[in-house]
Structure formats: C-alpha cells, structure tokens
C-alpha positions as CSV (number, residue, x, y, z in Angstrom):
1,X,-21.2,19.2,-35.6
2,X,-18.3,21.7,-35.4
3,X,-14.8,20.8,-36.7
4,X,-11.4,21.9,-35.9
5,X,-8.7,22.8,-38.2
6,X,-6.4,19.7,-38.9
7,X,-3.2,20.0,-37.0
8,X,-4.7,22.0,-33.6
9,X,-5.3,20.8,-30.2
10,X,-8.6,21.0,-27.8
11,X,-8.7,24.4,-26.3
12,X,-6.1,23.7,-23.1
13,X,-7.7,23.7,-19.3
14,X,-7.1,27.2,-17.9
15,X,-5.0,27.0,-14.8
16,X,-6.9,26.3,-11.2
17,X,-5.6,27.2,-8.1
18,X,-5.2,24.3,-5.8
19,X,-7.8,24.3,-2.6
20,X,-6.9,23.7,0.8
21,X,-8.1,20.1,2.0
22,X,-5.3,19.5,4.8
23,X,-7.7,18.3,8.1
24,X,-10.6,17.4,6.0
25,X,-11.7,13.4,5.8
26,X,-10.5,12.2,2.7
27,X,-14.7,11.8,1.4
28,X,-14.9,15.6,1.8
29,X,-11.4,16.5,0.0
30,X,-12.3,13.7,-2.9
31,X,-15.2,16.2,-3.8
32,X,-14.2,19.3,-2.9
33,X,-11.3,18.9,-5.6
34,X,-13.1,16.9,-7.9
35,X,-15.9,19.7,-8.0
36,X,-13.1,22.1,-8.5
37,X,-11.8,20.0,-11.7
38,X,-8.7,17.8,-10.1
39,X,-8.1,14.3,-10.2
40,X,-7.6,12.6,-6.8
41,X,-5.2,10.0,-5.9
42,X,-4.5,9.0,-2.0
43,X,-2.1,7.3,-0.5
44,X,-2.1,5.8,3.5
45,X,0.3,6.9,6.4
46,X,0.2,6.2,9.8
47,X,-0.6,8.9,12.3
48,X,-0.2,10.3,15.4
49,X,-2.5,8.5,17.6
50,X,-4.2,11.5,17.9
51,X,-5.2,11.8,14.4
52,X,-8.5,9.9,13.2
53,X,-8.4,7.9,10.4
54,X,-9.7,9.1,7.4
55,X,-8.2,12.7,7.7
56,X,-5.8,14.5,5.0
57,X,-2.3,15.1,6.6
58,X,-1.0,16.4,3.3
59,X,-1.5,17.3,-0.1
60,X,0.5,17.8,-3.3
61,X,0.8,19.9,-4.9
62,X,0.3,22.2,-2.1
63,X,-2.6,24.3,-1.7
64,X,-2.2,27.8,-3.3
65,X,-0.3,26.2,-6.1
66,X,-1.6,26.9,-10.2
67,X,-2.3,23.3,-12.1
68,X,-2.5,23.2,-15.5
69,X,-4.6,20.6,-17.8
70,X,-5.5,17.5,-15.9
71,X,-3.8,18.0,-12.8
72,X,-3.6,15.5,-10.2
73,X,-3.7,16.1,-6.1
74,X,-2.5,13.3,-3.9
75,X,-3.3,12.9,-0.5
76,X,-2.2,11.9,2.4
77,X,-4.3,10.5,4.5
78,X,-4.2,8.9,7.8
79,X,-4.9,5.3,8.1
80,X,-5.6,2.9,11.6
81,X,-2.1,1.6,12.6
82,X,-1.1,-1.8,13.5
83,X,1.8,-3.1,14.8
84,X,3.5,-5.8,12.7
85,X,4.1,-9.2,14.9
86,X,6.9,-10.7,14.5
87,X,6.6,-13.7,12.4
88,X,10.7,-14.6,11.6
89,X,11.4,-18.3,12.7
90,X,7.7,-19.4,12.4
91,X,5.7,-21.6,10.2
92,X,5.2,-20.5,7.0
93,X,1.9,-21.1,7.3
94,X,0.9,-19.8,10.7
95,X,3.3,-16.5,9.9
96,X,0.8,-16.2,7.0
97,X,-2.5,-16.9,9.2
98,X,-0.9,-14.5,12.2
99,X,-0.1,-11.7,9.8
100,X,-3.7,-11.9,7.9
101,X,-5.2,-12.1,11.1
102,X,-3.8,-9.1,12.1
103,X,-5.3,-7.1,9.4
104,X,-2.3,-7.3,6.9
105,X,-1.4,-8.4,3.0
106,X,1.3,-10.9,2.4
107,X,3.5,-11.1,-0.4
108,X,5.8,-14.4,0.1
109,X,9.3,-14.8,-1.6
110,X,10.3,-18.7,-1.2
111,X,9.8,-21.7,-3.8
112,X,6.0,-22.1,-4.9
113,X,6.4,-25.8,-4.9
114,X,8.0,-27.4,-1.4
115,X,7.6,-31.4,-2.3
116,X,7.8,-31.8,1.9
117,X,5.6,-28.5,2.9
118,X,7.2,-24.9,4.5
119,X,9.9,-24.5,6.2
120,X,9.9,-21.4,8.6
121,X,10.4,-17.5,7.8
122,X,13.8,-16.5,7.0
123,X,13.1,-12.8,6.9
124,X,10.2,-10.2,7.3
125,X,9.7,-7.0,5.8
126,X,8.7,-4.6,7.8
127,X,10.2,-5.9,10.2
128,X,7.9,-6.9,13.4
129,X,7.1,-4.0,15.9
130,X,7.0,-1.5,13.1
131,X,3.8,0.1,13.3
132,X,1.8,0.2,9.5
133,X,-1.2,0.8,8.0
134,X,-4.0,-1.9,8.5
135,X,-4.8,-3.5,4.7
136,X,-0.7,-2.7,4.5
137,X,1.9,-5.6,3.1
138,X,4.1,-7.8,4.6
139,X,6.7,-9.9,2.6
140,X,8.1,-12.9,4.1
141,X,11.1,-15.2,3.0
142,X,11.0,-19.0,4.0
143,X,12.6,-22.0,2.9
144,X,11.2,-25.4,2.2
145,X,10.9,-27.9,4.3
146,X,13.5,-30.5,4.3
147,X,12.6,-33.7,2.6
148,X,12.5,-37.2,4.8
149,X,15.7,-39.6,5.0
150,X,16.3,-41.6,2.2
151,X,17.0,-44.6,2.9
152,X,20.8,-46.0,1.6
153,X,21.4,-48.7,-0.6
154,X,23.7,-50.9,1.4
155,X,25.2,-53.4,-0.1
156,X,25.9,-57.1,2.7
C-alpha cells in the first residue's frame, strides 16, 4: 500500500488534445472520446433536414484544443424535428393530449387545484409552428375553469 506525503495532491492528468468528432453519430463520438479519457455530455439541436439524426454538429471545446484534468466535451447533436401545434385557446386537457401526442414534454404553469376543472391555454412556449426537438418541452399557461352560478339569496 503506498502512501502520499500529507498535504500533496494525486499526480494531475497530463493535458489531451481534443479529437475531431464533428459528422460522427453521437455512439461513435461517445467512445472515441471516452477511450481518449473525456467525459461526454450532449445536448439536442434541430437540423437541417438534410442532416440525420444522431450526428454531431458541434463540439466544445473544439477539436485541436489542450484539456486539462477531467475535461468535459459537449456535443451537439442533431435530433428529429417536430413542429410544435399550436395549442393557445384549447383545453387544457386536450393541449396536453395534442402536445404528448406529438412527441413532446409538458411543463404546465396554472393552479394545481381547479374545484370546476381547466380552463383553456393562456399561453405556449415555444410558441406553435416553431420547429423543436422530438422528446423537447412545452410549457403551457391556463386558467381554471370558472365555477357554476351560485344561486342568490333573495329575500320576498
């Protein structure tokens, strides 16, 4: 068991230079930078349709560049497109359904507990026609649904 000298640190990572992965499917990057001693992180942009999904549009740090210790490379990778219907002046609840059918996460801001249901979507973000990443996020605003009549006390 070998022991270091109190007060020193782990012999530091020597500097590697950062591969080229640009036009590779993100599978093939992944290892080609873990093998080289990276840590990979991606994140999902939409494309020119004449891009496949799957394939790196960008990297960072660029390739060329010297990382130190523990160095990170995020890529940016092409993801299949959808276009975002427009769900504004809908049901809540069909807005929801539409939007999840359409391949898409929904975030919701509007009161958890409407005593007389949903009321329609207020506001949509992205907005409807925008063209996003399927497995994306959509937030919608709505307002509760107004409550029935109450009936008057009338006095005779």
């Amino acid at each position: 068991m070998s022991t270091r000298p109190a007060g020193t640190q782990p012999p530091s990572r020597p500097a590697s230079t950062v591969p080229n992965v640009v036009g590779q499917t993100a599978a093939a990057a992944t290892a080609t930078l873990q093998a080289a001693g990276f840590t990979v992180s991606q994140t999902k942009d939409c494309a020119s349709p004449n891009v496949p999904a799957g394939v790196v549009l960008a990297q960072s740090p660029a390739a060329g560049t010297q990382a130190g210790r523990q160095p990170t490379v995020t890529l940016q990778v092409a993801s299949e497109c959808v276009t975002v219907p427009t769900v504004v002046g809908s049901p809540a609840d069909e807005a929801n359904s539409a939007l999840q059918s359409a391949g898409f996460n929904v975030t919701y801001g509007g009161e958890w507990n409407c005593p007389w249901g949903y009321g329609p979507v207020t506001a949509q973000s992205p907005a409807g026609g925008t063209r996003v990443a399927r497995g994306g996020y959509v937030s919608i605003t709505y307002v509760c649904a107004s409550g029935a009549a109450q009936p008057t006390s009338g006095g005779s």
